[in-house]
C-alpha positions as a Markdown table, in Angstrom:
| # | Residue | x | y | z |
|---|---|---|---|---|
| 1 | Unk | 0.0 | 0.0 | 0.0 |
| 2 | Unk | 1.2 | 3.9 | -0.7 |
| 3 | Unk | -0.2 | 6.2 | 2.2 |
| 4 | Unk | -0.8 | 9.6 | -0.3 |
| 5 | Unk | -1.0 | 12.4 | 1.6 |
| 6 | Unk | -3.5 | 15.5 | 0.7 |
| 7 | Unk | -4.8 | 18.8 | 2.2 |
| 8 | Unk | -8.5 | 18.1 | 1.0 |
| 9 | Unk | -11.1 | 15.6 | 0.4 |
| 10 | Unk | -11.5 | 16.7 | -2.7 |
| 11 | Unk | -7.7 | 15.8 | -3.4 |
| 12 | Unk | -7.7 | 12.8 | -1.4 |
| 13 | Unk | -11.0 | 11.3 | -3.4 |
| 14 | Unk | -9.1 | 11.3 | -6.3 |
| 15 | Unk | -5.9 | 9.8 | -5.1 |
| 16 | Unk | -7.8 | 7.2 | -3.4 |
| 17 | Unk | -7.5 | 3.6 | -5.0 |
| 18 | Unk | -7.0 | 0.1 | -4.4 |
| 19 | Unk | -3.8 | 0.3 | -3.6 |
| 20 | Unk | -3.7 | 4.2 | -2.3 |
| 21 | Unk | -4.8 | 5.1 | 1.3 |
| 22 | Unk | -4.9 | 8.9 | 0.5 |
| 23 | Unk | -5.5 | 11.0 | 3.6 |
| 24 | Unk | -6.6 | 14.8 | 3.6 |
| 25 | Unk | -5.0 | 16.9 | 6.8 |
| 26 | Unk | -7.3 | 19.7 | 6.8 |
| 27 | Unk | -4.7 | 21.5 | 7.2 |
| 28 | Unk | -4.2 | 19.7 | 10.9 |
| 29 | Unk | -0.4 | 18.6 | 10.9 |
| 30 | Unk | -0.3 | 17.2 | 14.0 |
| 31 | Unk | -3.3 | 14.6 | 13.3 |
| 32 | Unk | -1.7 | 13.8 | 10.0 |
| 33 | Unk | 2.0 | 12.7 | 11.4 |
| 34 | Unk | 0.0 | 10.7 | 13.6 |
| 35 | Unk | -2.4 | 9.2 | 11.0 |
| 36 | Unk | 0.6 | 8.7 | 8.6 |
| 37 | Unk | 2.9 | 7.2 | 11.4 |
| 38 | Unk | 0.4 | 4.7 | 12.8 |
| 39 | Unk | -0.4 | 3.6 | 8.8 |
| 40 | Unk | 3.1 | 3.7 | 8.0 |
| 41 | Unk | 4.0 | 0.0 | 8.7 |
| 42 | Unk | 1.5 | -1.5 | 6.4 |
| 43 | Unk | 3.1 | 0.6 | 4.0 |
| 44 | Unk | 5.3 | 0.7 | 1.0 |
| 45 | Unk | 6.1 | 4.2 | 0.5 |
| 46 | Unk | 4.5 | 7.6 | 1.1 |
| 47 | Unk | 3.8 | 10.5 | -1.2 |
| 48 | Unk | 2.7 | 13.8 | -0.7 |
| 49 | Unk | 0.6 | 15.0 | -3.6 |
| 50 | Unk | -2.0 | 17.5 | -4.0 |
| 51 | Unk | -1.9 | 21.5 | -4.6 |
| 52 | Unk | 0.7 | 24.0 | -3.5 |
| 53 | Unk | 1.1 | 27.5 | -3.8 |
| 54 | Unk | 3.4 | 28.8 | -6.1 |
| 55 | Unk | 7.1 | 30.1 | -4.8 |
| 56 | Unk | 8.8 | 30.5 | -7.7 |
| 57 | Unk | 7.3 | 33.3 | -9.9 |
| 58 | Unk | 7.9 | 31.2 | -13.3 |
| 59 | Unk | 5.4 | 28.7 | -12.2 |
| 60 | Unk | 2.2 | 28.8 | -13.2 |
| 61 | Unk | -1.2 | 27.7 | -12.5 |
| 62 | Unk | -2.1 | 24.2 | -13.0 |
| 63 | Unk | 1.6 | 23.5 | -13.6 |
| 64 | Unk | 3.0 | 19.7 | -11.5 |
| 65 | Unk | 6.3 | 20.5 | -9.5 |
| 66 | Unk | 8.1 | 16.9 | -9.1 |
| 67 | Unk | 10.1 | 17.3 | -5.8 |
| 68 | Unk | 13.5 | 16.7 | -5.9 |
| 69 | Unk | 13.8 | 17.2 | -2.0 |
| 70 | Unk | 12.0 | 18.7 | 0.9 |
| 71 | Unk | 12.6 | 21.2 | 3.2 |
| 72 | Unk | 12.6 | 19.8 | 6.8 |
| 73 | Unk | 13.6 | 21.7 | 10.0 |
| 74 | Unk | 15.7 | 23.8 | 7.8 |
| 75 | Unk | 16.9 | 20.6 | 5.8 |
| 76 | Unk | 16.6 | 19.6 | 2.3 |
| 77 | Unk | 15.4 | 15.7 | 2.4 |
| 78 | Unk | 16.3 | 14.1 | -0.9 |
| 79 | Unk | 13.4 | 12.5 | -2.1 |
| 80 | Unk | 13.3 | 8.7 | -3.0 |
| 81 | Unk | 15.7 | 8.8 | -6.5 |
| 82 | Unk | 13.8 | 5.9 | -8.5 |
| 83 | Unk | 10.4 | 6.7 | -7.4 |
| 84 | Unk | 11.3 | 10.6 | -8.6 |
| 85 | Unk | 12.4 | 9.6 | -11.5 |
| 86 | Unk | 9.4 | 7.6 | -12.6 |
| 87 | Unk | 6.9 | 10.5 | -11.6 |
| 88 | Unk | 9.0 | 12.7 | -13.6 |
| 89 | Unk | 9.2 | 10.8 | -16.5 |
| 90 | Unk | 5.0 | 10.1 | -16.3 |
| 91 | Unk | 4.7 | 14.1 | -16.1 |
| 92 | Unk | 7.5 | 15.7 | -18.3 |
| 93 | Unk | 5.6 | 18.9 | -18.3 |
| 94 | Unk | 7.0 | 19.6 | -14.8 |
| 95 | Unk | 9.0 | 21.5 | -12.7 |
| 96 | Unk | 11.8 | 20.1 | -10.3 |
| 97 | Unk | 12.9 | 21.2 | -7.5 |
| 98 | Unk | 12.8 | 21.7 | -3.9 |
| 99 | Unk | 9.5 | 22.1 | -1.7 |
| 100 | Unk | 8.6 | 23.8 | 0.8 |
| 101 | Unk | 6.7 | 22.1 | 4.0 |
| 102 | Unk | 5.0 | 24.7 | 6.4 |
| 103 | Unk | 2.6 | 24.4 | 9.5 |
| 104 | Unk | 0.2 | 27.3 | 8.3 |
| 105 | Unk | -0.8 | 28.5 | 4.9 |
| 106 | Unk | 1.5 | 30.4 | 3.5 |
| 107 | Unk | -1.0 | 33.3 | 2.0 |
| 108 | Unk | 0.9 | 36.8 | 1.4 |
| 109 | Unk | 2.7 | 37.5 | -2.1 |
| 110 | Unk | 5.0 | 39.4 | 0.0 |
| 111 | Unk | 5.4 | 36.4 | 2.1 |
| 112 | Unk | 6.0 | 34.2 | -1.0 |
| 113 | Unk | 8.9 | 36.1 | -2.6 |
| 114 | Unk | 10.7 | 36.0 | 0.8 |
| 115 | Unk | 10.4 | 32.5 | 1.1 |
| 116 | Unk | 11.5 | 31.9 | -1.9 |
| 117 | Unk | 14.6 | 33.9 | -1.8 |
| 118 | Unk | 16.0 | 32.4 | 1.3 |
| 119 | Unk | 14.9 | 28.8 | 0.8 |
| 120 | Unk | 15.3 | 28.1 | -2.6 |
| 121 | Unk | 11.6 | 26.5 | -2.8 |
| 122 | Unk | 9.9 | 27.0 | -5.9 |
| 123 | Unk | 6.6 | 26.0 | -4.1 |
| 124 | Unk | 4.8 | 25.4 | -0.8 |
| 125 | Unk | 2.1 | 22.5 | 0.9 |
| 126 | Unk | 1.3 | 21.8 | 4.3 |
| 127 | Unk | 2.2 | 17.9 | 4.4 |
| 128 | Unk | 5.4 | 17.4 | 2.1 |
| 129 | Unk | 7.3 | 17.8 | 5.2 |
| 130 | Unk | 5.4 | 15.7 | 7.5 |
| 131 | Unk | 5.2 | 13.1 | 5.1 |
| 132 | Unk | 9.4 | 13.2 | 4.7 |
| 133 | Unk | 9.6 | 13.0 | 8.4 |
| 134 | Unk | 7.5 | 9.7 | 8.7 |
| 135 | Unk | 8.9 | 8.2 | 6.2 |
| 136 | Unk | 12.3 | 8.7 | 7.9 |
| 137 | Unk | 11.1 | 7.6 | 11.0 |
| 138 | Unk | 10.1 | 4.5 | 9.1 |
| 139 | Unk | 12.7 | 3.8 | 6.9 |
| 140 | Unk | 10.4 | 4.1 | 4.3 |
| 141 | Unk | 10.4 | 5.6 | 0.5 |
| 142 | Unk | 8.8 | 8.8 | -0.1 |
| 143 | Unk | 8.2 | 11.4 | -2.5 |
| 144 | Unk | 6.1 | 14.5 | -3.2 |
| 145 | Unk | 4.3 | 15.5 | -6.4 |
| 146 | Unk | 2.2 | 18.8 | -6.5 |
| 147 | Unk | 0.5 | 20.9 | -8.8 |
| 148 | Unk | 0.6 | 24.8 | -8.7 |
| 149 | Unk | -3.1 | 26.1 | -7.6 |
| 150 | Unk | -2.1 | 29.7 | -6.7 |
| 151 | Unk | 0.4 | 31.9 | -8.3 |
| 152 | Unk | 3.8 | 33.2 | -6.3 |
| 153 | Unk | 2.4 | 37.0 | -7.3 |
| 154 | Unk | -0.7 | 36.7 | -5.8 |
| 155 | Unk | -2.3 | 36.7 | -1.8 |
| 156 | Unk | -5.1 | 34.7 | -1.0 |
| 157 | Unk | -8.3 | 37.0 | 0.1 |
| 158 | Unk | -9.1 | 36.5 | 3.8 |
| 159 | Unk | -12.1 | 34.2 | 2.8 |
| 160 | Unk | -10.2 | 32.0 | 0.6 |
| 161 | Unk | -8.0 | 31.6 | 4.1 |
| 162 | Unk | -11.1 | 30.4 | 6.1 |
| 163 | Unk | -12.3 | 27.9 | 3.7 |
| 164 | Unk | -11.1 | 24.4 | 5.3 |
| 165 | Unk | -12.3 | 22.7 | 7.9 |
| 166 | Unk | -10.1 | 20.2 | 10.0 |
| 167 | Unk | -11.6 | 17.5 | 7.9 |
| 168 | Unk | -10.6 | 18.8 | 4.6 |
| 169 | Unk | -13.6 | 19.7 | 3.4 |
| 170 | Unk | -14.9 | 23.2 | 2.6 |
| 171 | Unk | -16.1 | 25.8 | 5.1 |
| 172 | Unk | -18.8 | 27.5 | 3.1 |
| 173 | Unk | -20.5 | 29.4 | 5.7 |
| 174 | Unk | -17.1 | 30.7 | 7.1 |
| 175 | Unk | -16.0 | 32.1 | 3.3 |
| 176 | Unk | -19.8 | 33.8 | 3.1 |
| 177 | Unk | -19.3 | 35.0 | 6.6 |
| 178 | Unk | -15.9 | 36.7 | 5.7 |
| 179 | Unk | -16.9 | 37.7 | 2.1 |
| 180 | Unk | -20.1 | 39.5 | 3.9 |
| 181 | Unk | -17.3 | 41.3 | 6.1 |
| 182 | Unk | -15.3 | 42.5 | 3.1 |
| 183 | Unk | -17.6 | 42.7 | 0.2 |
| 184 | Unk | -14.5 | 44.2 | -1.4 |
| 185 | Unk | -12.5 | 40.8 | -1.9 |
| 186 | Unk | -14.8 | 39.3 | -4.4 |
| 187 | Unk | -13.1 | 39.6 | -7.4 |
| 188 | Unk | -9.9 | 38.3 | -5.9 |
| 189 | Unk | -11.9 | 35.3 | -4.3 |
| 190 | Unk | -13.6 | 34.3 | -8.0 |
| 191 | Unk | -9.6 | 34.7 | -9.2 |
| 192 | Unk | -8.5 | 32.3 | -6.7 |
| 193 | Unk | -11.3 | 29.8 | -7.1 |
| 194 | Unk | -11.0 | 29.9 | -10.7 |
| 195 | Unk | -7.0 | 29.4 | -10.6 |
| 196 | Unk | -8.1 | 26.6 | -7.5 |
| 197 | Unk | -10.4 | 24.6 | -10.5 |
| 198 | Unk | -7.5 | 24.8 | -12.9 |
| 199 | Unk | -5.3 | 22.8 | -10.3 |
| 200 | Unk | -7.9 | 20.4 | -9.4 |
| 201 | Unk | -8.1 | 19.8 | -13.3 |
| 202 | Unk | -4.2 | 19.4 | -13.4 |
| 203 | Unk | -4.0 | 17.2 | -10.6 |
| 204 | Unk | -6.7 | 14.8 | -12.4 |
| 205 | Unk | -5.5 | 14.7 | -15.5 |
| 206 | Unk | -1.5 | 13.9 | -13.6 |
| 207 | Unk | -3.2 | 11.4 | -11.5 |
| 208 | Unk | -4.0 | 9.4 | -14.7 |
| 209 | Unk | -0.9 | 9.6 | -15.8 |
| 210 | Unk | 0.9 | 8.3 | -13.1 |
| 211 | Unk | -1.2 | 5.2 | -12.6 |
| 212 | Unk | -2.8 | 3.6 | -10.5 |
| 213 | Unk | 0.4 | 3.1 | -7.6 |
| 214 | Unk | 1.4 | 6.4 | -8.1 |
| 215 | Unk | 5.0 | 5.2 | -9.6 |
| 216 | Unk | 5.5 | 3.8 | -6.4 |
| 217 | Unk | 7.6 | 1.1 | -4.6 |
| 218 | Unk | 7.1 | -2.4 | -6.3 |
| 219 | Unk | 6.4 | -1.3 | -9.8 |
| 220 | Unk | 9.3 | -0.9 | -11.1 |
């Protein structure tokens, strides 16, 4: 079995498969380091795949960054060379490069550039670096795939920053609440969600393309 990390249940349903028990964090990365490590010894390998936001102003929306390694503590960890190889070679539209794991959504343009500039990341998830720590901890095979769902040069509006729950699903009634509040973000909330579908699209389409196991362990 893979355990595929996510951020949403939208991304986790379709990751999901027979041989993929894809789990969305909702953002939560406590609960997911503790999902992932008590899954982790019926597993194979473990993947972080989903949506990022964009570091690295060349990217664009509804482009797939293969990771070559992810940032953890302050270290780069190499990512598994074979399995990054195959996912590269199933998507060779995309970008390598390092990623960036962070603890809380990284939402500011400002904030973006900065990070860029003194990490090197060219884009940024909330469970690539949990999902390199467990699979240190076990020993285990991992790599991290994403696709770009918001530019490096632009900020999220304050309701697009409300809209998960801990579960991964959507908050509508906290993005009305919010967009109620500041009538003013619409158009930049239609931009994100619009830039948001294009990744979903991307990751679908990517998802078919890397098969059902994800280039994972054992198919080689």
């Amino acid at each position: 079995m893979i355990l595929a990390a996510t951020g949403l249940q939208r991304e986790r349903r379709i990751i999901a498969g027979v041989d993929i028990e894809a789990i969305a964090s909702g953002g939560d990365v406590a609960q997911l380091e503790a999902v992932l490590d008590r899954l982790a010894g019926t597993a194979s390998g473990l993947i972080s795949i989903g949506i990022a936001g964009g570091l690295a102003p060349e990217l664009q929306v509804g482009q797939w960054v293969v990771a070559d390694a992810v940032l953890v503590d302050g270290e780069p960890m190499p990512t598994d060379r074979a399995w990054t190889s195959r996912l590269a070679a199933r998507l060779p539209e995309a970008a390598r490069g390092l990623l960036l794991g962070a603890n809380a959504m990284v939402v500011e343009a400002t904030q973006k550039a900065s990070l860029h500039g003194t990490t090197g990341a060219v884009a940024v998830d909330m469970e690539s670096h949990i999902v390199a720590r467990v699979a240190r901890q076990h020993r285990l095979p991992f790599a991290a795939a994403r696709v770009i769902s918001d530019a490096a040069h632009h900020s999220l509006p304050p309701a697009a920053r409300v809209g998960m729950k801990s579960d991964g699903t959507m908050d509508l009634p906290a993005v009305l609440r919010s967009l109620l509040a500041a009538p003013s973000q619409l158009p930049a909330l239609i931009r994100t969600g619009l830039e948001a579908e294009r990744g979903f699209r991307a990751l679908l389409r990517g998802h078919r393309a890397l098969g059902p196991r994800l280039g994972g362990p054992d198919l080689a």
